[in-house]
Each structure stands twice: as C-alpha cells, then as structure tokens.
C-alpha positions in Angstrom: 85.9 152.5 137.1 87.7 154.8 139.3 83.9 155.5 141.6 83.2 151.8 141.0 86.9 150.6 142.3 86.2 153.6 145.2 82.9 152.3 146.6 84.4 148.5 146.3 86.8 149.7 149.3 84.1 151.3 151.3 81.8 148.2 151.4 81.5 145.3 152.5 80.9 142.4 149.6 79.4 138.9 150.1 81.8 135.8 148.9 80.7 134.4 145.7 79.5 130.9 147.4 76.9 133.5 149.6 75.9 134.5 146.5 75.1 130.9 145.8 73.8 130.3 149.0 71.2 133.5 148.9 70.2 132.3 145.3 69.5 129.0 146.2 67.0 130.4 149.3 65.1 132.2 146.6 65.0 129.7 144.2 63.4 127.7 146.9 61.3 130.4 147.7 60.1 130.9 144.4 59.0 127.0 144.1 57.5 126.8 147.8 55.3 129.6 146.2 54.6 127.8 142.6 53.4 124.5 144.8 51.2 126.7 146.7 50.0 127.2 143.6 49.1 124.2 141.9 47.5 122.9 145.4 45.1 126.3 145.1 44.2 125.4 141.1 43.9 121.6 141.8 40.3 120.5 141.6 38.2 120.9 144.9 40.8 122.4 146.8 38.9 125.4 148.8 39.5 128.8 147.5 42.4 130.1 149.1 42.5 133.4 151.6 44.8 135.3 150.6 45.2 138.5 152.8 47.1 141.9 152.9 50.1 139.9 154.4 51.0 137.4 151.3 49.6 140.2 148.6 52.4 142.7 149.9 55.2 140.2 150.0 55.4 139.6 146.0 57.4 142.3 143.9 55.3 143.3 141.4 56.9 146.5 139.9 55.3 148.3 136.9 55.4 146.6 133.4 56.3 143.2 135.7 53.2 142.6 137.3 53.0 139.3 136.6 53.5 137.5 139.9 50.8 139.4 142.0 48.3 138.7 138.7 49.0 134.7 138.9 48.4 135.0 142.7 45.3 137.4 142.4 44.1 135.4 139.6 44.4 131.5 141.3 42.5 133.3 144.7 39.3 134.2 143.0 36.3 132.7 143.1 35.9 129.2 141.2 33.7 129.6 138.2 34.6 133.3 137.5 35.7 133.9 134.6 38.7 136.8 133.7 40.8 137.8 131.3 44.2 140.0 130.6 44.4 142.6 128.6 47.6 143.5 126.7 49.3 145.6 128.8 48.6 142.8 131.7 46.2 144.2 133.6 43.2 141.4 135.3 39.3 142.4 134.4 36.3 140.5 135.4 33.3 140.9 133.9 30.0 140.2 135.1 25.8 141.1 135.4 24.2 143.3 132.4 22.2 145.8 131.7 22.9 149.3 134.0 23.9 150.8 136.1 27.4 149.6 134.8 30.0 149.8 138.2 33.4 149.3 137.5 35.9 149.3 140.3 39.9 149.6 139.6 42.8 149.8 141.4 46.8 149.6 140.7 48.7 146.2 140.3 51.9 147.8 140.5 54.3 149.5 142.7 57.7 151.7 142.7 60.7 150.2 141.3 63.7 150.4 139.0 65.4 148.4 136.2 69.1 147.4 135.6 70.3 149.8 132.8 74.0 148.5 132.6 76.0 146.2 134.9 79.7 147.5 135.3 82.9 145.5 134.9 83.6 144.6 138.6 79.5 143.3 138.5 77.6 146.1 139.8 74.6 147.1 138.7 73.5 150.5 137.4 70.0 151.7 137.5 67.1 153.2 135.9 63.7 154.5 137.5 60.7 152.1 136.7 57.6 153.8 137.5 56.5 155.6 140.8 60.3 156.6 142.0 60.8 160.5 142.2 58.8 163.4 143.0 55.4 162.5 144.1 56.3 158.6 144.5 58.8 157.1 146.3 62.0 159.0 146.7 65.7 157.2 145.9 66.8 158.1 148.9 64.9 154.9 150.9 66.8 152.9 148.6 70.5 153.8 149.9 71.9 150.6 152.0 69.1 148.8 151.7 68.3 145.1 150.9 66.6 144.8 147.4 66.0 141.8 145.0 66.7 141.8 141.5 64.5 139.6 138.9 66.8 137.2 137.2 66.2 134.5 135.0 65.6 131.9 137.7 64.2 133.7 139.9 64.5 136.9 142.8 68.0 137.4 143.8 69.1 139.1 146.2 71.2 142.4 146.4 72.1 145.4 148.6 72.3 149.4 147.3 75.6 150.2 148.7 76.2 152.4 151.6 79.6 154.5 152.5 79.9 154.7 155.9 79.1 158.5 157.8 82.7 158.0 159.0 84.6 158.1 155.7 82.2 160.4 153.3 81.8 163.3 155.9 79.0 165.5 155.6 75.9 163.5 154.4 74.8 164.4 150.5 72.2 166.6 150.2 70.3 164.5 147.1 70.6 161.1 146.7 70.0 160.3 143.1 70.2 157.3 140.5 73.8 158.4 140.0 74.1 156.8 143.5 72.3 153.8 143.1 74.8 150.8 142.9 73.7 147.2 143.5 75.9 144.5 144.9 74.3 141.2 144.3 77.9 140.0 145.7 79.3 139.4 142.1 83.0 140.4 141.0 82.6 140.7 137.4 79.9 141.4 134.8 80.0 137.5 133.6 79.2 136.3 137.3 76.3 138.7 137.4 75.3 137.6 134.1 75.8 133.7 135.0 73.3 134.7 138.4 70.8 135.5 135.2 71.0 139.3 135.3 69.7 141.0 131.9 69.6 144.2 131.4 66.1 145.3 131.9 65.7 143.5 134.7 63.6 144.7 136.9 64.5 145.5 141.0 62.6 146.5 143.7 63.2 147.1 148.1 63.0 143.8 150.2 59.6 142.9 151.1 58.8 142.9 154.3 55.5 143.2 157.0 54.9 143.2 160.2 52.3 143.2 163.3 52.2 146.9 165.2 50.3 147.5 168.3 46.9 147.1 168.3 45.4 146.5 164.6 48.2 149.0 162.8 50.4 147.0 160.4 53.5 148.3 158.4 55.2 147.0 155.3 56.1 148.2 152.1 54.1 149.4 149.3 51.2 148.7 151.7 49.3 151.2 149.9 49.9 150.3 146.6 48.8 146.7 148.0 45.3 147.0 149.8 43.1 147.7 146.9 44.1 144.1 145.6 43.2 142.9 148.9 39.2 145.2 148.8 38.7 144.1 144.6 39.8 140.4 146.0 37.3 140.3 148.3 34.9 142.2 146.4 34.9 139.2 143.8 34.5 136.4 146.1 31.4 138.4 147.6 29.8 139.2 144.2 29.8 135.3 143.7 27.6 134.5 146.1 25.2 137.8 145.7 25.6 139.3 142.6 24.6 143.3 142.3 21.9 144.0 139.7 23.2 146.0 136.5 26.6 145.3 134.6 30.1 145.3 136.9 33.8 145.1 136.0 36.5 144.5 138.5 40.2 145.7 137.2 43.5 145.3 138.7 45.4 147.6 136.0 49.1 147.1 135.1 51.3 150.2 134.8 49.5 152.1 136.3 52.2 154.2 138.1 53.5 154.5 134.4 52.6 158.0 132.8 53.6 160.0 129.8 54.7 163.5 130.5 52.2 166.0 131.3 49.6 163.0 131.6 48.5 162.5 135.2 46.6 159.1 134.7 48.4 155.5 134.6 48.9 153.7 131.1 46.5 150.7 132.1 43.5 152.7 133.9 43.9 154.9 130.4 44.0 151.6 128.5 41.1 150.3 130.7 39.3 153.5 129.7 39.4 152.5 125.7 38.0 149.0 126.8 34.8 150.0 129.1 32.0 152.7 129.6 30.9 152.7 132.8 28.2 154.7 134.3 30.2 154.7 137.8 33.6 154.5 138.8 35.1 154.0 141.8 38.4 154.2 142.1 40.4 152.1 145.0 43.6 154.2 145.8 45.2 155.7 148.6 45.6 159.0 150.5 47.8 159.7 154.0 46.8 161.1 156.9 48.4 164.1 159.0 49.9 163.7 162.5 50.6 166.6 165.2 53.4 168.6 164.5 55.0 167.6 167.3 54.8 163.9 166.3 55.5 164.6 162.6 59.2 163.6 161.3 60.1 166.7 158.5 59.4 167.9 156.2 56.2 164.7 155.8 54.1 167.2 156.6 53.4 168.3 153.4 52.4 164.3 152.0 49.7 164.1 154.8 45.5 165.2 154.2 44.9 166.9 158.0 41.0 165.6 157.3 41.9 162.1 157.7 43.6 159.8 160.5 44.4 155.8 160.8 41.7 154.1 162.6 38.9 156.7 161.8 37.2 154.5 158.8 37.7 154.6 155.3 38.5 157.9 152.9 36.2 158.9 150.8 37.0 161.4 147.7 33.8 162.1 145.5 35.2 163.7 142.0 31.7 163.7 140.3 28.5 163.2 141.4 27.5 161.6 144.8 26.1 158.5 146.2 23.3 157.9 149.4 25.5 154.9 150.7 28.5 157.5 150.8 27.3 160.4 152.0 25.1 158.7 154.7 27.4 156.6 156.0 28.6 156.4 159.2 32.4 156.5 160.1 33.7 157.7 156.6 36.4 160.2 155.9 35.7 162.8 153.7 38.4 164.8 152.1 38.5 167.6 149.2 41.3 167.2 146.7 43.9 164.9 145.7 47.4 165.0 144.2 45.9 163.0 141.0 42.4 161.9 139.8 42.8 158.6 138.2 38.8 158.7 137.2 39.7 161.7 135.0 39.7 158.8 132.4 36.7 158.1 132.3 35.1 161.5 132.3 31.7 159.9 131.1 30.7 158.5 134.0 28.2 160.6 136.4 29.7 158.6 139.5 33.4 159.3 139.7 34.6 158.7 143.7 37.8 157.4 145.0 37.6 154.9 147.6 40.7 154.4 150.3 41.9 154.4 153.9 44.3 156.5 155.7 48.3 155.5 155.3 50.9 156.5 157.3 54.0 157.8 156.1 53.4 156.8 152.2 55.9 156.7 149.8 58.8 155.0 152.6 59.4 151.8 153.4 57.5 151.5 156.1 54.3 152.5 155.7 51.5 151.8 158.2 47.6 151.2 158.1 45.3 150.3 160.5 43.2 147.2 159.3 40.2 148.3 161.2 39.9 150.7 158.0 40.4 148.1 155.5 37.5 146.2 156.7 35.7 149.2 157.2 36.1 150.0 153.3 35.4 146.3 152.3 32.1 146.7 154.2 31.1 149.9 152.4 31.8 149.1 148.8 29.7 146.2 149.2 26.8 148.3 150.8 27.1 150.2 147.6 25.0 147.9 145.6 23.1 146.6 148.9 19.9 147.5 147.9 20.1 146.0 144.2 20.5 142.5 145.3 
C-alpha cells in the first residue's frame, strides 16, 4: 500500500467519467469491428482484403488468440474449409497424396496477464508469453498506453511513469515489480465493475504507420506478417491448387514454451497432428545496421547478412530446394536464435521463410513491404511447377 499510495502521488490519474468515456470508444470499437464482420460472412459479399495494416491492429496475445483467428478465419477463401484445434490454433487442409507441404507461422504475440488488482484499483502483472530475454523486454512497457481485455471488451490503461525529475537516477532493470496499470480506477470494485478478472490478458496499444518510401512500423509487426503471407497463400491455392497434400497453420501459443524447450506449444501440438514431408516455417529474423546508425547495445539482435529492402530471408535447416537456392533477390543467412521446424524432425525439407525487421522485439518495429511481396511471390513459386 505504501508503493501503491507513493506512485498515486507521482501520476497523473484519469476521472472516473474518462474512464467511462475511453470504455465506451472501445466498446464501439469492438462492434464497428463485429459488423465488419457479419458484412464479410454474409452471402455474396466479396472476400475481404485484409492486409498487414488491420492484421497488426488486433491484440492477440498468447493463449488469447481468438480475435486475429475470427478475422483470419472470415478473410479466407469462400468454400475452404478449416478447423481449430484445441489449443486454438487455424489449419487448412487440402490436395493428397505427396509431397505433403505444410506451411506455419505464430498467431500470437508478447503480452502479460493481470495477476492481482490492488486496493486503490491498480493492476499487478504477470508475463504472458514472449516478454523477457529473447522477446520483448518490460522495459517498452513503462509509461505506455496498453489495453486490457475485459468482459466487454478492450479497455484502455497506462503503465505508470514517475517523472526523471522526482526518482533521480534512472533504474537500471525495469521489471514486473514495476509494472502498474492505471485503467483510471480508484478501487478494486471499480476495476472489477470496468470487467477486470484476474487473468485478463494486456498487451501495448496498437498502432501502425506509413514511413518513407515502402518501410512501415508498428508493433508486433513481425509477429504479424506471416498471417498476412499464409492469408494470401490460401486465397492463391484456391484458384491453382499445388499437386500433393498441403496444410496451412496459424498456431496458437506459439511464443509459449516449457523450460529448456525451444519450440512453441502449438507448432509442438501441430507436430502430434501432421507428417509432412516439407516444412516451411514463416517467422522472422532482423537485420544489422552500421554502427554508426545502430542505437546500443541492438547490435547484438540484428543478422549482418540481411537488410530491409534486399528481398526475403531465407534459413534452410534441412535439406534444400531449386526454387530457393536459384532464386534471385533472396537473403541467405546461417543460424537462428530458435528452430521452430525442430518439431518436425521427419521432414527432409525444413527452411524458414521471413523478411528483414528492424529493431524487433520494441514497439516500433519496421519492414519494408517490398520484402513481404517479395516472400509472397516466392512461396508460391515453390510449388510452380506442380500446378
């Protein structure tokens, strides 16, 4: 009580009817987005085009995934047929005989869940999945603008902030102990009455923009474009099906692993489900910038082989194809801070498929969508020559 009656003095907190107010814009938010849905699922309406812009702007953090799935799932081709598994990840399912291709990537992205809300109605923390070491760090979380699943709907918050002025020197680790959410309520029952459970999941403010030239930033960008690629993929295959069997996968939880396991629990789940003869994994690796350009220590995130606007990344784990190793404009690098293929070590094709990203694992993340067409283009010329 004392830190929570301490930090009350240093901020700044919304009145209770801004509170209302903000609610209400998201709960309107939230049905502006459900009547985009029923127009997309009403019969002959036009499939919808759903790009990089509105995939990256729904929270969709790991274990609630469930929002991004709806969306993916009403924007794919009429007539094709999916399912859900039972950790909530989407697989189609198409073609037989071999080879059998099965392209994955993540549904998910970082965030954290309420553990506890505190007397005087702030909220207390937990990490989700892909927060920490190797994901993205607490740190991008202090005074920032977040949103907070509640019964109703998103609602918005802000981690709190103690001015430079009145703390000193700057802490050298920001952790969870930190973390305190004001969603603007002044008691536990007020956050409660707003629909906050604990559980509920939380994640940083969506938000993306236009750069110069074709570079775009946003966050959890990279945890966002291989929806985009297996989205497109789908509606392609519907019109010029590859010979042999395929499965598309958007896995759930997949920035969810158990300790000393370096795959995600719905690629592993995935694994238990299908036998492919090829893999191709849809993930994401950063580029390196000049020193002299490079903000410190980010060095050390970034692969010096690739750059934004130089064509899509290529990462072969296990055997190697002609329509990779041919093609023009493609990225190669050696080595990756995880190998979600390791799953399915049966396969003789194991490659990871991505783009460049700039600083990963921030807020602001930046690609160049030159690349992302530039990978759309070659996983389709991967089965080219079967159609």
């Amino acid at each position: 009580m004392e830190l929570g009656r301490h930090r009350r003095c240093l901020t700044v907190r919304p009145a209770a009817a801004s509170l209302r107010r903000d609610t209400d814009l998201m709960r309107t938010h939230t049905l502006t987005i459900a009547m985009m849905f029923a127009a997309w699922a009403a019969p002959g309406g036009s499939t919808p085009d759903v790009d990089l812009a509105g995939l990256s702007m729904i929270s969709a953090p790991s274990g609630y995934e469930g929002s991004l799935r709806v969306l993916i799932r009403k924007s794919l081709p009429k007539g094709v047929t999916s399912r859900v598994d039972n950790l909530g990840s989407l697989i189609l399912e198409g073609g037989e005989g071999s080879p059998h291709r099965l392209f994955v990537t993540s549904l998910d992205e970082p965030g954290l869940v309420v553990s506890r809300i505190t007397p005087d109605g702030y909220l207390r923390l937990s990490p989700l999945g892909g927060i920490g070491p190797g994901g993205l760090d607490l740190r991008f979380f202090e005074g920032k603008r977040v949103v907070v699943r509640g019964k109703a709907g998103w609602i918005p918050g802000a981690v709190t902030a103690t001015s430079i002025h009145l703390r000193g020197k700057r802490p050298e680790r920001f952790s969870i102990d930190d973390v305190w959410v004001d969603i603007g309520a002044s008691s536990r029952d007020e956050a409660e009455a707003a629909g906050i459970t604990r559980l509920a999941p939380l994640t940083l403010t969506k938000q993306f923009r236009s750069l110069a030239g074709t570079q775009v930033t946003g966050v959890a960008l990279s945890h966002r474009f291989g929806s985009q690629v297996l989205l497109e993929l789908a509606h392609r295959w519907s019109d010029s099906p590859p010979a042999g069997k395929w499965t598309i996968a958007w896995a759930a939880q997949d920035l969810i692993r158990g300790r000393g396991v370096r795959v995600g629990r719905g690629v592993q789940r995935l694994a238990q489900q299908v036998q492919p003869d090829e893999v191709y994994y849809v993930g994401r690796v950063a580029p390196r910038r000049a020193p002299d350009s490079a903000p410190e220590p980010r060095d050390s995130y970034w692969y010096p082989e690739s750059k934004l606007g130089a064509g899509p990344v290529v990462l072969s784990v296990e055997g190697e194809v002609p329509a990779l190793a041919e093609g023009e404009g493609i990225q190669r690098i050696k080595g990756a801070g995880r190998d979600p293929t390791r799953a399915f070590r049966g396969a003789g094709q194991r490659h990871i498929l991505s783009i460049p990203v700039l600083y990963p694992d921030t807020p602001a993340e930046i690609i160049d969508t030159r690349d992302l067409d530039a990978l759309i283009e070659l996983i389709f010329s991967l089965t080219k020559e079967d159609r």
